[in-house]
N, C-alpha and C positions, 0 to 999 in steps of 0.2 A: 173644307169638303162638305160645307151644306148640300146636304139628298134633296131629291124630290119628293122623296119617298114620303107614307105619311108615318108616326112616330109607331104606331103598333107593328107598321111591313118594318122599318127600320130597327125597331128593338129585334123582330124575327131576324133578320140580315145579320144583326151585328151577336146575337146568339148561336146560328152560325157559323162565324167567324170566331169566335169564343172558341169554342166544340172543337175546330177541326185547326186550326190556324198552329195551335202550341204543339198538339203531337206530329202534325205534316212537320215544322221546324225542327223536330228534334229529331224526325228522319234522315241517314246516311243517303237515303237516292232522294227524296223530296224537297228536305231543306236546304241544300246549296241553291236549286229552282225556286224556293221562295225568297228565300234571301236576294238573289239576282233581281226577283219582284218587286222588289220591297213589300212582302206582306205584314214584316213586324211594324213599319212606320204605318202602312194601311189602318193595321188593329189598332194601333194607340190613336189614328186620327179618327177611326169609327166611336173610339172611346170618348174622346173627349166633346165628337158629336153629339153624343149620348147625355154627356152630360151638359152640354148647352141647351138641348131640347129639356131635356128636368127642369132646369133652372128656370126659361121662359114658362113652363106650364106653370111654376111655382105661381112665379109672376103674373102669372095671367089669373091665375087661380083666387092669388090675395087684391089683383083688383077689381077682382068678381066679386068678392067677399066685402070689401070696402065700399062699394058701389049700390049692395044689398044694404050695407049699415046707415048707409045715408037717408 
């Protein structure tokens, strides 16, 4: 589920999602509608978006770093 989005609207998005996602699910009128949604598989794939953008900025990060060392 790579966004368009850029990583600071995307961290906003998926904060959130964060925020409102867990209490709507553990609502009797809410949660059966998000569950039907799949908003819990949503959150875990916003999550792990989240941390694939980390990872590549590491990366990006250390071959800035490396590139300065030279």
């Amino acid at each position: 589920m790579i966004s368009d989005l850029s990583d600071k609207a995307f961290k906003r998005w998926l904060d959130v999602l964060e925020m409102t996602t867990p209490p709507l699910l553990a609502s009797t009128h809410y949660g059966p509608m998000l569950r039907a949604q799949n908003a819990e598989q949503e959150l875990e794939e916003a999550r792990t978006e989240w941390r694939e953008r980390q990872e590549r900025a590491r990366a990006r990060a250390l071959k800035a770093e490396a590139s300065y060392a030279d």
